[in-house]
N, C-alpha and C positions, 0 to 999 in steps of 0.2 A: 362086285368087281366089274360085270360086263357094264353097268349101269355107268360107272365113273371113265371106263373106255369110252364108250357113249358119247357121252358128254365133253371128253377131251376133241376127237374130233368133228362134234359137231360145233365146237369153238374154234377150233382151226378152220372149217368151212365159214364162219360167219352166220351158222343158220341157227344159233339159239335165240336171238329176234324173232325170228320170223317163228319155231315152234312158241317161243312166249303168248305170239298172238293168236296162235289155234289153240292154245291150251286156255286163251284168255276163252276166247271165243264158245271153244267147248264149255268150260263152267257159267259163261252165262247163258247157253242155248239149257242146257241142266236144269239151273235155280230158277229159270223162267216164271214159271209156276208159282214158284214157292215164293217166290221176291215180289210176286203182284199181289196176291194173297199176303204178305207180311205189311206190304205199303198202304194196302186197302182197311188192313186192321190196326194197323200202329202210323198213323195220318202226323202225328205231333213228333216222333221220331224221326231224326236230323241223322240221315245217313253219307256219307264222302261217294264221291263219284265212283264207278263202277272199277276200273282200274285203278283206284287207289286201294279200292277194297283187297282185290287181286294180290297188287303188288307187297302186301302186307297182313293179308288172314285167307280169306276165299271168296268167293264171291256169292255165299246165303245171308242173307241180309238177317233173318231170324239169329243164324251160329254168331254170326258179329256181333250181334246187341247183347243177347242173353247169354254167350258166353263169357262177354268182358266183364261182369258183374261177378262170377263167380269167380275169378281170373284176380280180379283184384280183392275179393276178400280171403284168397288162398296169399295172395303178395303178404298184407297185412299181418294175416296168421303167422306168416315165416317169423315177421319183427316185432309181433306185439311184447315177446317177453324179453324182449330190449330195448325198448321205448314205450314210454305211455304217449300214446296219441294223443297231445294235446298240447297247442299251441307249437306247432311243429312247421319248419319251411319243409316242403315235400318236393325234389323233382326227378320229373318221370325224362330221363336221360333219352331221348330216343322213343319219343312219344307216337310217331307214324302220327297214325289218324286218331290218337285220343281213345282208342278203344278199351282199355282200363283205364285211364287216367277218368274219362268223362262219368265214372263209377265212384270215385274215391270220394269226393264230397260228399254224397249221399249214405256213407257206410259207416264215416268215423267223426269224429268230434270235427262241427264247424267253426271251431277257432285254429284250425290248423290251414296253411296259406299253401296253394297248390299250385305248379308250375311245371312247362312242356317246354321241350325244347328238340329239335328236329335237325337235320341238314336236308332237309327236302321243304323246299320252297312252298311248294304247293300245299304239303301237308297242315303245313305251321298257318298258310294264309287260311287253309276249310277249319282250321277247327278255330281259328281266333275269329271267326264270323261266326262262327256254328255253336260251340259249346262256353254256356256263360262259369262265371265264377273260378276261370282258372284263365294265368298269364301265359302268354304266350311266346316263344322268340327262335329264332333259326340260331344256328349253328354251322360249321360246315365239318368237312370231313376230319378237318386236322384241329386241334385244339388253337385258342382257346373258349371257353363257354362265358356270356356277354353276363357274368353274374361276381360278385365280391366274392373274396379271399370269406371262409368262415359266414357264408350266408346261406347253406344247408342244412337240415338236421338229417333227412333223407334222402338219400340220392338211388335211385333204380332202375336197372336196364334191361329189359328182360330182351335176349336173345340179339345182343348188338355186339358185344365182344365175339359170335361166332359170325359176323361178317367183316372181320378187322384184320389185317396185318398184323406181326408180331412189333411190328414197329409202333403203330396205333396202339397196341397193347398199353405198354409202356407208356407213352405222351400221356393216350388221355386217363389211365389211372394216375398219376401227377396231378394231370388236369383237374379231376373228381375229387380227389383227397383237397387239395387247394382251396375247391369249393367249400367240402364237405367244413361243418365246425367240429371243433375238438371232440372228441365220443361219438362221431357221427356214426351212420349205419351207412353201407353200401350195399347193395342188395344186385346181385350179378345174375346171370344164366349162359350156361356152356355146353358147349359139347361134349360131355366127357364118355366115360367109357360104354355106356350104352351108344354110343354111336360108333366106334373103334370100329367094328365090322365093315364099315362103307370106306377103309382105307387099305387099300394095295399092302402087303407083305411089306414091303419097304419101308412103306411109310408108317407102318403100325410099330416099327423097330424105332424110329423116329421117335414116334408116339409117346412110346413106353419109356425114353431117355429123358422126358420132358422136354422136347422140341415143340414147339409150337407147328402143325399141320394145314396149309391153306390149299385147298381147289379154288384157284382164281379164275374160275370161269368170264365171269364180268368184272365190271369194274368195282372195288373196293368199295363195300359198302351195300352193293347190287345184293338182293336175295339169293343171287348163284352165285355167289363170293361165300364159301363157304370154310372155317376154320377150327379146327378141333384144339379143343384143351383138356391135358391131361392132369391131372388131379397136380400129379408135379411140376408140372409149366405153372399154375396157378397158384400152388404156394411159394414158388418161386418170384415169382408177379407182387405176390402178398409183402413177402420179407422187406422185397425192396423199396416199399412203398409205403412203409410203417403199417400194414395192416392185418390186423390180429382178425383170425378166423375162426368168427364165434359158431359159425354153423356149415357142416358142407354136407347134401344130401345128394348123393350120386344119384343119378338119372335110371328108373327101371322104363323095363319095357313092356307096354299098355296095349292091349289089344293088339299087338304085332308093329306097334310104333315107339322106337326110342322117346325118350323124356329126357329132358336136360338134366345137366347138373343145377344144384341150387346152391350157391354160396351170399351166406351172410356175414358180414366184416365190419370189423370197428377201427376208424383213424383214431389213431392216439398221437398226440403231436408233442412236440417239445416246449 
């Protein structure tokens, strides 16, 4: 609770800039060491500039590489026994810097065609220089995504619907089912009730009515734009959107840190 006080007024001060960049600063004085050491041994590994890392995982260049490899064979596991991986359109909804996606090729059948797409400019230009064998393209905040009606078999977000407005909600699940082909998978990640604890008494009543919960710290979209979903909000999300909820594993809590929800969905269309 004191933490989300916190942070309220240090958003009304204008000073969450400014600790972003001590906190940027602090984890690379940190990984120092360990980032020279990772670059001297792994010379052929294509890492995004030091604040993209930041703004999107951390800044250990070892935890970025070698965790996105396991990251995306845990994705996979969620949907293998609802698609056989092959010859599949793949996309990674909100790709950041490629850090699973640039794993997927190398894990599952290479007749499956794989694709990122980002509203962050920058990101979309490092990895379409950077990492081979996968399409690249921007997006922006609001829908819609530069791809055909029924040109998905997979579509996967992990951790984007919790930086979204309730409004966003809605649009771009439309947006995604659109994409998605008929039987498609949507493969989501949320806030759910392992994170409930990080929200004020009031809002946790909110919460529990299936209200959608947003600390808008920065701007929509911003990693401090933060939104909770509650299991009901989501199947609420689901009904109206045609999408049948073939799997939801509530988020436990790891070593003293929540873990999201994990929802897997299928479009069924008319």
């Amino acid at each position: 609770m004191k933490k989300i006080k916190l942070k309220k007024i240090l958003s009304k001060l204008n000073l969450l800039s400014f600790i972003e960049f001590i906190n940027f600063q602090g984890q690379k004085w940190k990984n120092r060491k360990s980032n020279k050491e990772f670059k001297k041994n792994n010379p052929k590994v294509k890492l995004p500039p030091d604040f993209y890392l930041y703004e999107t995982f951390n800044l250990n260049y070892e935890k970025f590489f070698t965790n996105g490899k396991p990251t995306a064979t845990w994705l996979v596991n969620h949907m293998i026994e609802f698609k056989d991986f092959k010859n599949l359109s793949i996309l990674d909804w909100g790709c950041g810097t490629g850090r699973v996606l640039r794993h997927l090729p190398a894990i599952i059948n290479s007749s499956n065609s794989f694709y990122g797409t980002d509203y962050n400019k920058k990101y979309i230009k490092w990895c379409s220089e950077n990492l081979e064998g996968i399409q690249f393209k921007n997006n922006f905040l609001k829908p819609p995504l530069d791809f055909k009606d029924n040109s998905m078999d997979i579509i996967y977000g992990i951790s984007i619907f919790t930086h979204l407005s309730e409004k966003m909600h809605f649009s771009w699940t439309n947006e995604l089912t659109r994409v998605l082909k008929n039987d498609g998978i949507l493969f989501l990640t949320t806030h759910g009730d392992a994170h409930r604890f990080k929200l004020l008494q009031k809002e946790q009543v909110l919460y529990d009515h299936g209200n959608l919960v947003v600390h808008g710290y920065r701007k929509e979209g911003n990693r401090l734009y933060a939104s909770y979903q509650s299991p009901k909000f989501m199947r609420t999300l689901c009904s109206r959107n045609n999408l049948e909820v073939l799997k939801h594993t509530p988020g436990e809590t790891v070593n003293g840190k929540p873990q999201q929800d994990i929802w897997v969905l299928k479009i069924t269309k008319n």
